[in-house]
Residue frames as a rotation matrix with the C-alpha (Angstrom) as fourth column:
UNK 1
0.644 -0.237 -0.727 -51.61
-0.455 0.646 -0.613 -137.01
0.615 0.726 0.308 122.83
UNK 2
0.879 -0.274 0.391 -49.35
-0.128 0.654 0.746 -139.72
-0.460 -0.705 0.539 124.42
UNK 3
0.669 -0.740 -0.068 -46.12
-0.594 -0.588 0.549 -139.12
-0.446 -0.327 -0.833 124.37
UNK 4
-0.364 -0.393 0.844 -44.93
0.114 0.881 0.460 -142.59
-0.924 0.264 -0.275 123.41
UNK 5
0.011 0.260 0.966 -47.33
0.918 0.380 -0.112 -142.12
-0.396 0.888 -0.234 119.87
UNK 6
0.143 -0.316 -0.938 -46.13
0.126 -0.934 0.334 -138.20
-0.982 -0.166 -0.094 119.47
UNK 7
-0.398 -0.569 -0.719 -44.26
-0.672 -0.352 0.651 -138.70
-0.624 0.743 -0.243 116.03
UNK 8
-0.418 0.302 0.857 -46.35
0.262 0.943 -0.204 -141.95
-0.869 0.139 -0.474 115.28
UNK 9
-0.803 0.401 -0.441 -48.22
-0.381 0.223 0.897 -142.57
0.458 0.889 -0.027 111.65
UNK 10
-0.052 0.979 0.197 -52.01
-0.492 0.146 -0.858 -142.86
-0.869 -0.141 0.474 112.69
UNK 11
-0.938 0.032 -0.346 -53.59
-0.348 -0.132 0.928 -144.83
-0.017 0.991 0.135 109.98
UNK 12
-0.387 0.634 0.670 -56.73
-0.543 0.430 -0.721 -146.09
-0.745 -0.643 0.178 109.64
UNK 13
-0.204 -0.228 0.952 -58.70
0.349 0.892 0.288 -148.77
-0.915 0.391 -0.102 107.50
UNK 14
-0.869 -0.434 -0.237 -58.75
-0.007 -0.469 0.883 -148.26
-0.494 0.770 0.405 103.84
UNK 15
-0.890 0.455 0.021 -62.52
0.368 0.691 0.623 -148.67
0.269 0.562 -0.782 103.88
UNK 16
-0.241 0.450 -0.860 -63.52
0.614 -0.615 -0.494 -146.22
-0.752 -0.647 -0.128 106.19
UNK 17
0.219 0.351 0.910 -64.03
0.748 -0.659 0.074 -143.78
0.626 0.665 -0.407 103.22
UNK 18
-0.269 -0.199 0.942 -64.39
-0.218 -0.940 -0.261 -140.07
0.938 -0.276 0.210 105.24
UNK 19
0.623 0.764 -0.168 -66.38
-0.105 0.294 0.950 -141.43
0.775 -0.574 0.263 107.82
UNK 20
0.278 -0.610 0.742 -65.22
-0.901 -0.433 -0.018 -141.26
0.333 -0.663 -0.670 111.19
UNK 21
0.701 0.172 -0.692 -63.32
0.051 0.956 0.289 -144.13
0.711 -0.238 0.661 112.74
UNK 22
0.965 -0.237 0.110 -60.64
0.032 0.525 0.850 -145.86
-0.259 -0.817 0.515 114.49
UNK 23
0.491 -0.828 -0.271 -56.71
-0.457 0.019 -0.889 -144.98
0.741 0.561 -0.369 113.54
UNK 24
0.976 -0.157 0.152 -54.09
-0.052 0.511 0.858 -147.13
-0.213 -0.845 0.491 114.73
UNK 25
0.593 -0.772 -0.227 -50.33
-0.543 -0.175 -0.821 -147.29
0.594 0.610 -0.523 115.06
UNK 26
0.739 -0.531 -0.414 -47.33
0.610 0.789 0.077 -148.67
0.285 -0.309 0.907 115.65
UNK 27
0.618 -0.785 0.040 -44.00
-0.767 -0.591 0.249 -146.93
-0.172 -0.185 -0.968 117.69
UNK 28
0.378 -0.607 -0.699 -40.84
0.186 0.790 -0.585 -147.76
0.907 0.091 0.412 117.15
UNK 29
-0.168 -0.280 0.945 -40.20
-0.889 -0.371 -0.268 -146.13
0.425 -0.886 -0.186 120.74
UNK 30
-0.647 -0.003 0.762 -41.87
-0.500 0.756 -0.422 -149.53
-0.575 -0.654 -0.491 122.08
UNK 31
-0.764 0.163 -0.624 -42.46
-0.597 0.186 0.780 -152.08
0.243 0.969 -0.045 119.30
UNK 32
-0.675 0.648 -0.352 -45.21
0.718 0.688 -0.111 -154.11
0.170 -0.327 -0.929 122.09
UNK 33
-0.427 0.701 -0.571 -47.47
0.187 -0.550 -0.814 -151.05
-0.885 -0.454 0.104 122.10
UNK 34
-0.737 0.341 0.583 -50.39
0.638 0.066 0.768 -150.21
0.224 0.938 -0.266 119.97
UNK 35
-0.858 0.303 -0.415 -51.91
0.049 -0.756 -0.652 -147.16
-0.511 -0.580 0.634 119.76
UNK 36
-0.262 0.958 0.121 -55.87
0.928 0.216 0.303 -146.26
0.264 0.191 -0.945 119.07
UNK 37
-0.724 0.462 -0.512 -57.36
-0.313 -0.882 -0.352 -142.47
-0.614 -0.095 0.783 118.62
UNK 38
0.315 0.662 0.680 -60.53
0.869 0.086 -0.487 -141.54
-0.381 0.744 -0.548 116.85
UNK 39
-0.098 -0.169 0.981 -59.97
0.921 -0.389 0.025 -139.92
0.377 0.906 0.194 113.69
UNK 40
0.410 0.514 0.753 -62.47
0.446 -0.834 0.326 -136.83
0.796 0.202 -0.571 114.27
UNK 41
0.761 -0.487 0.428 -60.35
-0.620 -0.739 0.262 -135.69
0.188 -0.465 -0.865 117.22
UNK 42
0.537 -0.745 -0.395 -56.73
0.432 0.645 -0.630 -136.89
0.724 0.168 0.669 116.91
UNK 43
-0.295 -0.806 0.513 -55.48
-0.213 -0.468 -0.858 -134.90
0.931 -0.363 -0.034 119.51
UNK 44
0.425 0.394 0.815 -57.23
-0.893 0.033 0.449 -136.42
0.150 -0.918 0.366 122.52
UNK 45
0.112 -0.467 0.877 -56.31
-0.585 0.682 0.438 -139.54
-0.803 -0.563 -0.197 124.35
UNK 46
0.014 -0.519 -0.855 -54.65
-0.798 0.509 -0.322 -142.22
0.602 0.687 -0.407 122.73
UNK 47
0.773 0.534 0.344 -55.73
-0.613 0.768 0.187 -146.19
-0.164 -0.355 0.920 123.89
UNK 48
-0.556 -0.777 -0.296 -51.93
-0.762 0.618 -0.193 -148.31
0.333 0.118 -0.935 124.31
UNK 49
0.793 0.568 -0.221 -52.42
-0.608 0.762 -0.223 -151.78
0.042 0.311 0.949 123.73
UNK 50
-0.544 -0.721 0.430 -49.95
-0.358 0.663 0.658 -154.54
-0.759 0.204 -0.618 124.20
UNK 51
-0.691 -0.391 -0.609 -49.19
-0.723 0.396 0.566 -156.94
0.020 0.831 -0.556 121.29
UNK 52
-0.962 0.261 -0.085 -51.20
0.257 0.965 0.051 -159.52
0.095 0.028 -0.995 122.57
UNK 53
-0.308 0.952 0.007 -54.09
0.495 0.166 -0.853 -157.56
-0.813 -0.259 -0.522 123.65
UNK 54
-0.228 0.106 -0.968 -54.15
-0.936 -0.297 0.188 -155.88
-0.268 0.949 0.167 119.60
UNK 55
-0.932 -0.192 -0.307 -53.48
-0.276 0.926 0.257 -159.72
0.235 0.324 -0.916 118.69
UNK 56
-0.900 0.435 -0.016 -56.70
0.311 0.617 -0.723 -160.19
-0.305 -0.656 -0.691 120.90
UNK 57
-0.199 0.328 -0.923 -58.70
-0.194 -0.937 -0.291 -157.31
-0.960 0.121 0.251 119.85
UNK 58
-0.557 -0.286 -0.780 -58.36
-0.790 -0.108 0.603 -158.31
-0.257 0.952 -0.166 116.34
UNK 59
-0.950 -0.049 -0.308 -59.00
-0.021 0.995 -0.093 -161.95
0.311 -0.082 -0.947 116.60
UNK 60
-0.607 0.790 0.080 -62.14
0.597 0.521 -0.610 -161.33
-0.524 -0.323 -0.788 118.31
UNK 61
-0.018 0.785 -0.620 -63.58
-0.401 -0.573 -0.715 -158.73
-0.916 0.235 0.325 115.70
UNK 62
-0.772 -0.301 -0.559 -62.42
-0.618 0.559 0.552 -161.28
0.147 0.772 -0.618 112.90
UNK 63
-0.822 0.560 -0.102 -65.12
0.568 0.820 -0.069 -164.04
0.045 -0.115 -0.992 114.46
UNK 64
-0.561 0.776 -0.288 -67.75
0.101 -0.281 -0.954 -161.47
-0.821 -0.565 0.079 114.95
């Protein structure tokens, strides 16, 4: 796990049902980072995002 999302809330979308996905959070340790594990093993690496690339990230699965 990454240190920076240690104490973090993971959540993920409210549509996923059980199924395995994507959780994502926010730190208040560094409020421009965004963090990204998969569910079915939360204890492996963790994907930091700046704001803008989340902002990006988003934006382009919104048009797809």
């Amino acid at each position: 796990m990454t240190p920076l999302f240690q104490d973090s809330d993971f959540r993920k979308a409210s549509g996923s049902g059980t199924g395995d996905c994507v959780e994502v959070a926010l730190t208040d340790h560094n409020p421009d980072s965004v963090g990204l594990r998969d569910s079915k093993n939360p204890r492996s690496t963790v994907l930091v995002l700046t704001s803008a690339e989340w902002l990006a990230f988003t934006g382009g699965a919104l048009m797809a």
